[in-house]
C-alpha positions in Angstrom: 79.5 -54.3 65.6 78.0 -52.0 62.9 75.8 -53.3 60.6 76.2 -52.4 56.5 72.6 -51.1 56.8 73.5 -48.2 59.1 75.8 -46.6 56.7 73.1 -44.1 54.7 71.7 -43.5 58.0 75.3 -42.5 59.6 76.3 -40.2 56.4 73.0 -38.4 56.4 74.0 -37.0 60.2 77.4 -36.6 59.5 76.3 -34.7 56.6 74.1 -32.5 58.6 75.7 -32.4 62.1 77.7 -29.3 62.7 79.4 -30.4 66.0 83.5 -31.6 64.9 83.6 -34.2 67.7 80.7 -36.0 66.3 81.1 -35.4 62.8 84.8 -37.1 63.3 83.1 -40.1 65.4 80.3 -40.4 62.7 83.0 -40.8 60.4 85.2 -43.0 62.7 82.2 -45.3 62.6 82.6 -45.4 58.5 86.0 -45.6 58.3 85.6 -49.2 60.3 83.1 -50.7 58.8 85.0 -49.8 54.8 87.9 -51.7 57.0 85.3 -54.7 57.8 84.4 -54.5 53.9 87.2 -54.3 52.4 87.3 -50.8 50.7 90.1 -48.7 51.5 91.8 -45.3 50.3 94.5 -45.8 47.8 97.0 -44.0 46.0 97.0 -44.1 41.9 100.5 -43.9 41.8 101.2 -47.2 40.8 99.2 -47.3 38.0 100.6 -43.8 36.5 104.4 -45.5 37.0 103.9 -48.2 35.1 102.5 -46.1 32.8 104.8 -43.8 32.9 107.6 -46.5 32.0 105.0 -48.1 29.3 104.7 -51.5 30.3 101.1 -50.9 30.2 98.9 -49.8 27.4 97.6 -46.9 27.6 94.4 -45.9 25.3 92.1 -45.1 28.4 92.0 -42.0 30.3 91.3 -41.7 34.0 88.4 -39.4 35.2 88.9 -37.5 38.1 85.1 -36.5 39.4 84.6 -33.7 41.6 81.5 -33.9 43.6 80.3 -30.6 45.1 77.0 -31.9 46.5 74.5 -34.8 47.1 78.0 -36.3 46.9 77.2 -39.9 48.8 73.9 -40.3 46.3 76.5 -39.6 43.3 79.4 -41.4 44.3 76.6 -44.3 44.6 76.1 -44.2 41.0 79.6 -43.6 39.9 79.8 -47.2 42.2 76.9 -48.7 40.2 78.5 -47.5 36.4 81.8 -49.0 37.7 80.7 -51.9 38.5 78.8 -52.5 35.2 81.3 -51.5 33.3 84.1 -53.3 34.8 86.1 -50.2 35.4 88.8 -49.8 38.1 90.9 -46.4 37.3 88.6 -43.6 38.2 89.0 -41.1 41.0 87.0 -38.8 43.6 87.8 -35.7 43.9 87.7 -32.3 45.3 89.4 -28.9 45.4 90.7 -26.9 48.1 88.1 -24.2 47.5 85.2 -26.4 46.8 85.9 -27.9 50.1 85.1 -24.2 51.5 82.0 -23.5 49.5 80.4 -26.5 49.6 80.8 -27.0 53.4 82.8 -30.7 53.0 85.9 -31.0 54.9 88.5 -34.2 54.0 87.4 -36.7 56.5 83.7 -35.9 55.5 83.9 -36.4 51.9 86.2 -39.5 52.2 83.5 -41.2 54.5 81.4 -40.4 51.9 83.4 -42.0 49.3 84.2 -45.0 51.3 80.2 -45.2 52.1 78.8 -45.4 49.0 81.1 -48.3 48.2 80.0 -50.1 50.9 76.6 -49.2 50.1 77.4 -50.7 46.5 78.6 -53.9 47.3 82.3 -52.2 45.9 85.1 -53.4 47.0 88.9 -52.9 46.5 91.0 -49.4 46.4 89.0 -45.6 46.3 91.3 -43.4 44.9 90.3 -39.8 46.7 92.3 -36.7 45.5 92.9 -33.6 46.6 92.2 -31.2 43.6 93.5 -28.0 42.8 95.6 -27.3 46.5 96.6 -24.1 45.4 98.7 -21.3 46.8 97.1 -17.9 46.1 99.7 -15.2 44.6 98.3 -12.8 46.4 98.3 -14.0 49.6 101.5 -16.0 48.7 103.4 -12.0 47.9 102.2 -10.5 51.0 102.8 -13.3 53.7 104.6 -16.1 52.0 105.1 -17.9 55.2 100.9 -18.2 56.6 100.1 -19.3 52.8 102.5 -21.6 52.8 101.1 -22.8 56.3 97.4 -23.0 54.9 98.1 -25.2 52.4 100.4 -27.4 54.2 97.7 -27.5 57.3 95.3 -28.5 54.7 98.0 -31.5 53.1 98.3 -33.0 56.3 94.1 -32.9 57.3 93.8 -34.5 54.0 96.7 -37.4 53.8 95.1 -38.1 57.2 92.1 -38.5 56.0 92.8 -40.5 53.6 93.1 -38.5 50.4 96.4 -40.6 49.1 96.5 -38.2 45.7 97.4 -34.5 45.7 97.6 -32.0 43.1 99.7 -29.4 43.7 98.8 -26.3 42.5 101.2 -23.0 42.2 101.4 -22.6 39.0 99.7 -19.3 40.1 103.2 -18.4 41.0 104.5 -18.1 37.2 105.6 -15.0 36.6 105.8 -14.8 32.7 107.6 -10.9 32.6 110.8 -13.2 33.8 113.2 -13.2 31.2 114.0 -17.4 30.8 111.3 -19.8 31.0 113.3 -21.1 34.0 112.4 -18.1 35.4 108.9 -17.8 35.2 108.7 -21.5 35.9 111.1 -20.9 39.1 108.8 -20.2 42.5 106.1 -22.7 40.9 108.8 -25.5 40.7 110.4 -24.9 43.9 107.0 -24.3 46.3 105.9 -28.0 44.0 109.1 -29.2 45.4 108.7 -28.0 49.0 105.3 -29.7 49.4 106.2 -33.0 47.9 108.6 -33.1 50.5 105.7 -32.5 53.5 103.7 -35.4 51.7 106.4 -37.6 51.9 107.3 -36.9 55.3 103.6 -37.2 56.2 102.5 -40.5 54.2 101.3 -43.2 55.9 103.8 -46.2 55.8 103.2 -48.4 52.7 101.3 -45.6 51.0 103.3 -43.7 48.6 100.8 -41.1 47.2 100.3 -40.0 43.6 101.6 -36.3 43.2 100.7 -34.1 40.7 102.1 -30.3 39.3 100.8 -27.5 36.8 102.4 -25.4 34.4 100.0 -23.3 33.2 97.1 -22.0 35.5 93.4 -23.2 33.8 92.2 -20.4 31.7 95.4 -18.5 30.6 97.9 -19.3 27.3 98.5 -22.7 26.4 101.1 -24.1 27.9 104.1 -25.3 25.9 106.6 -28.0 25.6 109.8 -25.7 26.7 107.5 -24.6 30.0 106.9 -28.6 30.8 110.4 -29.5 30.7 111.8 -26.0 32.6 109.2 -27.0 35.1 110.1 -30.4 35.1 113.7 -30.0 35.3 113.5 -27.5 37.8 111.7 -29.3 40.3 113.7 -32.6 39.9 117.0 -30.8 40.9 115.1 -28.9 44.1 113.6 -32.0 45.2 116.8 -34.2 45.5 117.2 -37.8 44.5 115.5 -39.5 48.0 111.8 -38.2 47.3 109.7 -39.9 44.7 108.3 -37.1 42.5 105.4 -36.3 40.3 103.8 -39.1 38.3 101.2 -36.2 36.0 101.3 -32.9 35.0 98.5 -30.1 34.4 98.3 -28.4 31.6 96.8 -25.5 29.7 95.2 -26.3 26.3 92.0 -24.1 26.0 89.4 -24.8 28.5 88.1 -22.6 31.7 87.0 -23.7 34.8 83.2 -23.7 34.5 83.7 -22.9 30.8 82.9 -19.7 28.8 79.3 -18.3 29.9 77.1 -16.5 27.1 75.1 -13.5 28.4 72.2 -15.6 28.3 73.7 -18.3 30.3 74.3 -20.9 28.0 77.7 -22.6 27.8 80.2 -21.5 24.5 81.3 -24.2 22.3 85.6 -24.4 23.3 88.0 -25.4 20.6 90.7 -28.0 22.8 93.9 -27.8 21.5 94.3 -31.9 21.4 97.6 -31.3 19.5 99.1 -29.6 22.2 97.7 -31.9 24.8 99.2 -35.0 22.7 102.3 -33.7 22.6 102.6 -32.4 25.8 101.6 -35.9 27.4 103.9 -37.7 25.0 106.8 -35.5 26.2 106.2 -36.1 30.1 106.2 -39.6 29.0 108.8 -40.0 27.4 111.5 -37.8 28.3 110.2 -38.2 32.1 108.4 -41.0 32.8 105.2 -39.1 33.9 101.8 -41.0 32.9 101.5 -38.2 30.6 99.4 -34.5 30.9 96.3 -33.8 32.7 93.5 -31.9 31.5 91.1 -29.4 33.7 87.7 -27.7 33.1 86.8 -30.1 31.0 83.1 -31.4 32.1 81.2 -28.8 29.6 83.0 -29.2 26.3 81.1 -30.8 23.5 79.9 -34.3 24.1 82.1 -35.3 20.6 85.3 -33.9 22.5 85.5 -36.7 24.9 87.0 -39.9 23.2 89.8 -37.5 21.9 91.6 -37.6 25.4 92.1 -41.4 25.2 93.2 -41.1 21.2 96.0 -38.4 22.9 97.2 -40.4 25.3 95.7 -37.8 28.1 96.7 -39.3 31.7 94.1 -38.0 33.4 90.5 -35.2 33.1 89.4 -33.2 35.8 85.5 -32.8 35.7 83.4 -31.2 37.9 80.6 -28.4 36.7 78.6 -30.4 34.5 77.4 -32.3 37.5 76.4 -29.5 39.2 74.6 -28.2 36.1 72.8 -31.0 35.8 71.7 -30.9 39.3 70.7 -27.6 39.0 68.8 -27.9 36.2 67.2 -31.0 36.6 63.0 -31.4 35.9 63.5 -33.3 39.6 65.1 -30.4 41.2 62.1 -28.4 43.3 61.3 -25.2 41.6 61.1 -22.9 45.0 64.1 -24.4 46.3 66.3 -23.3 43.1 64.4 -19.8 43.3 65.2 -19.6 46.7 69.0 -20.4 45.9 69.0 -18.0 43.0 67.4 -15.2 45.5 69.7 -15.8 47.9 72.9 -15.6 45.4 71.1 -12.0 44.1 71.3 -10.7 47.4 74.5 -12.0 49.3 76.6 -12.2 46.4 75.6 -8.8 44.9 79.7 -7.8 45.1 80.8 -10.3 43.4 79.0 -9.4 39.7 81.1 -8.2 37.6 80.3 -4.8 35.9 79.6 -6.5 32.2 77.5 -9.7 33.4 74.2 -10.3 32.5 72.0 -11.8 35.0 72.3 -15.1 34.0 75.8 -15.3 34.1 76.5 -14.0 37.4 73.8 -16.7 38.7 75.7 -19.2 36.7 79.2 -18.9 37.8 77.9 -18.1 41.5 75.6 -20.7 42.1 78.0 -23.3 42.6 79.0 -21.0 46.1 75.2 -22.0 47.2 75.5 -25.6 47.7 77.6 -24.9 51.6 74.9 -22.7 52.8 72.2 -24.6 51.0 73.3 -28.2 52.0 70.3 -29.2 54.6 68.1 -28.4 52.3 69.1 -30.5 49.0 70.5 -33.5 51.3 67.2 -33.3 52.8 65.0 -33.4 49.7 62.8 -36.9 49.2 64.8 -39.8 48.8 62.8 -40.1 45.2 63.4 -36.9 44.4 67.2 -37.2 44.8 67.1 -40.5 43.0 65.9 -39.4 40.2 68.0 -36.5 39.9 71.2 -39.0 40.7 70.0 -40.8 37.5 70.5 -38.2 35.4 74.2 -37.7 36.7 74.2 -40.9 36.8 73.8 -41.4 32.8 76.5 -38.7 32.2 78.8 -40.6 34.3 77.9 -44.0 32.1 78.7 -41.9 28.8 81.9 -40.6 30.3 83.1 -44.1 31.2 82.2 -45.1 27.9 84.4 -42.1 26.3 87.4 -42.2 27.9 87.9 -46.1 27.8 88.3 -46.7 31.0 86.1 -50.2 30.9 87.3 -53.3 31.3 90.1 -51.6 34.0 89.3 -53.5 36.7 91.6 -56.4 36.1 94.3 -53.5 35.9 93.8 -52.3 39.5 93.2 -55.9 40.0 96.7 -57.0 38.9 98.5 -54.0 40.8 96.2 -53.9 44.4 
C-alpha cells in the first residue's frame, strides 16, 4: 500500500519524467491513493442546476484557477485558503493550449490536483475543468474534419482523466458579416452541440459533466443579449431533447486574455462592462435555466473590480495570468533563472514580435510560452524558494476567495456531494 507521505515525492517524477508509460503509472499510483482518501474528480453541474432553477442563493461567484506552473505547490495553497475559509465551489483549471505550452497533459495535471488535496488533509469532490477547448477557424475552414478530430481526441484524454467540466469553445466560428444573428451564431451553436453529444456519450456512468459555451470570443465586441439567446436557442434545437445541455455561458464584456500591455510592460487599467455581464447572466437564468454568464481574462483587472462579479450574479471567473505574473515577478524568483527565460524567449520567439511592440511587451505576453521548456528548472528550485513564492500566490488566492464570496461554501457542496 502507498503511504500519504509518498505523494510530493511521486508528483515531483511524474512532473519531470518524460517517459508516457511511467508518467501514466506515476499517476495511476495518485489516482489510488485520492481513492484511499477520499478525494475524487467531480463535476459542478449540480450546483450550477440548482442554480440555475434558483433554489439556491446565489451572491458568491465560483473561481475557476488556471495553473500554468509550480501547479502541485499552488493548488497546495488554494487547498490551505479553502480550507480556512470554509469554501467548497472553486475549480482547477486549464486550457487546451496552456496544456501545450506549459508541457501538462490531463492525467498529469489532475494527479496534481488530486495530490495536493491529499497533501492538505482535503477531502471531498475536485472540480478539474477543461478551459477554453477551442476549435481554431483556421484550421476548422481548411480541414473541418482533423479539427474537429483534435478537439474531440483531446475531450475524450481529458473526461478520462478525470476533468468532469468542459468549456467548449467555437465561438471562434462566428461569423458576424452573416446577415441574422442566427447566422453568425450558426456553426458556433451547432459544433457546441456536436461535442456535447461526444461528452455524453463518453461520461463515465453517474457522472454527468458540467458543460459550458461562448458567444463572444475574449477580446472582441461585447456580446449582447439577442447573440445569447440566438446561441442558446440554436443549440437547444441541434442537440435534441435526450442530452443534458449547458449549465454557463461565456461572455464578452471588456477584458483580454492576459489584459492590455503598455509599452513599458505594465498592465492598462480595463473598464468591465458589469451592466452587460448582469444582464446577460440574469437572462441565461432566467429565460434558460443556466447558472448565469461566465467571465474570462479577468485575473489582472483592478483589485476593486472583484466583489462586483458576486453583486452581478456572475456564475463563474476565469483567472489565470496574474498567477503567473506573480510568479515571475516575485523577490523569491532567482534573478539568472528569469534572465535566462527572458534570453531564451528573445531568441526562439523572435517571429512572434509584433512589428509595433516594445520590448517589454513582447517578453510579457511570450513568457507565459516559457514555462514547458523551462519546467525542470522552476520545479526544481529549493523547496524554500518555492514556498515562499507559493505564499505570495497564495495571499492573492486568500483575497480572491474573500471577493467573490465563495466562503462559507462548503456546506453547499456538502449538502449536494
Amino acid at each position: 500500500m502507498i503511504k500519504m507521505g509518498d505523494v510530493e515525492k511521486i508528483i515531483l517524477e511524474l512532473a519531470l519524467n518524460e517517459n508516457p508509460k511511467q508518467k501514466e503509472e506515476l499517476a495511476g499510483k495518485i489516482f489510488e491513493i485520492s481513492r484511499q482518501a477520499g478525494v475524487y474528480p467531480a463535476s459542478i453541474n449540480r450546483i450550477y442546476q440548482v442554480r440555475g432553477r434558483s433554489e439556491i442563493k446565489g451572491g458568491f461567484t465560483v473561481p475557476a484557477i488556471n495553473l500554468r506552473t509550480l501547479t502541485y505547490d499552488l493548488a497546495r495553497a488554494i487547498f490551505r485558503v479553502a480550507k480556512k475559509k470554509s469554501a467548497g465551489t472553486f475549480i482547477f483549471e486549464i486550457a487546451r493550449t496552456e496544456m501545450g505550452y506549459t508541457n501538462q497533459s490531463p492525467m498529469e495535471y489532475v494527479a496534481f490536483c488530486l495530490g495536493a488535496a491529499i497533501s492538505e488533509g482535503f477531502s471531498g469532490p475536485v472540480f478539474i475543468q477543461g478551459d477554453h477547448f477551442q476549435v481554431k477557424q483556421d484550421r476548422y475552414s481548411q480541414d473541418r474534419k482533423k479539427e474537429m478530430e483534435g478537439i474531440k481526441s483531446l475531450i475524450r484524454d481529458a473526461v478520462k482523466a478525470g476533468f468532469y467540466n468542459i468549456d467548449i469553445d467555437s465561438s471562434t466560428l462566428v461569423d458576424l458579416s452573416k446577415p441574422t444573428v442566427k447566422e453568425q451564431q450558426r456553426l458556433n451553436y451547432e459544433v457546441c452541440a456536436e461535442l456535447t453529444r461526444l461528452i455524453r456519450d463518453i461520461q463515465p456512468q453517474g457522472i454527468e459533466v458540467s458543460v459550458g459555451g461562448e458567444i463572444g470570443e475574449i477580446g472582441g465586441k461585447n456580446s449582447t443579449p439577442e447573440e445569447l439567446r440566438a446561441f442558446i436557442e440554436g443549440y437547444k434545437e441541434t442537440l435534441g431533447e435526450d442530452n443534458v445541455g449547458i449549465s454557463k455561458i461565456s461572455v464578452q464584456t471588456g477584458t483580454a486574455h492576459g489584459g492590455v500591455v503598455l509599452p513599458d510592460g505594465t498592465i492598462a487599467k480595463v473598464k468591465l462592462d458589469f451592466d452587460t455581464l448582469m444582464e446577460l447572466s440574469k437572462l441565461a437564468r432566467v429565460e434558460f435555466g443556466l447558472a448565469g454568464a461566465v467571465q474570462h481574462g479577468a485575473s489582472t483587472l483592478p483589485r476593486e473590480a472583484f466583489n462586483k462579479f458576486p453583486e452581478t450574479e456572475t456564475a463563474e471567473v476565469h483567472l489565470a495570468t496574474q498567477f503567473q505574473n506573480i510568479i515571475y515577478e516575485s523577490k523569491h524568483f532567482p534573478s539568472e533563472l528569469r534572465n535566462k527565460i527572458y534570453d531564451w524567449i528573445k531568441r526562439e520567439k523572435t517571429d512572434e514580435r509584433k512589428k509595433d511592440q516594445t520590448e517589454e511587451q513582447f517578453i510579457y505576453k511570450t513568457r507565459k510560452k516559457a514555462l514547458g521548456p523551462f519546467k525542470k528548472d522552476i520545479l526544481s528550485l529549493p523547496v524554500e524558494v518555492r514556498r515562499l513564492i507559493t505564499e505570495e500566490v497564495e495571499a492573492e488566492f486568500e483575497f480572491l476567495f474573500d471577493k467573490l464570496n465563495v466562503v462559507n461554501t462548503k456546506d453547499l457542496i456538502a449538502k449536494y456531494y
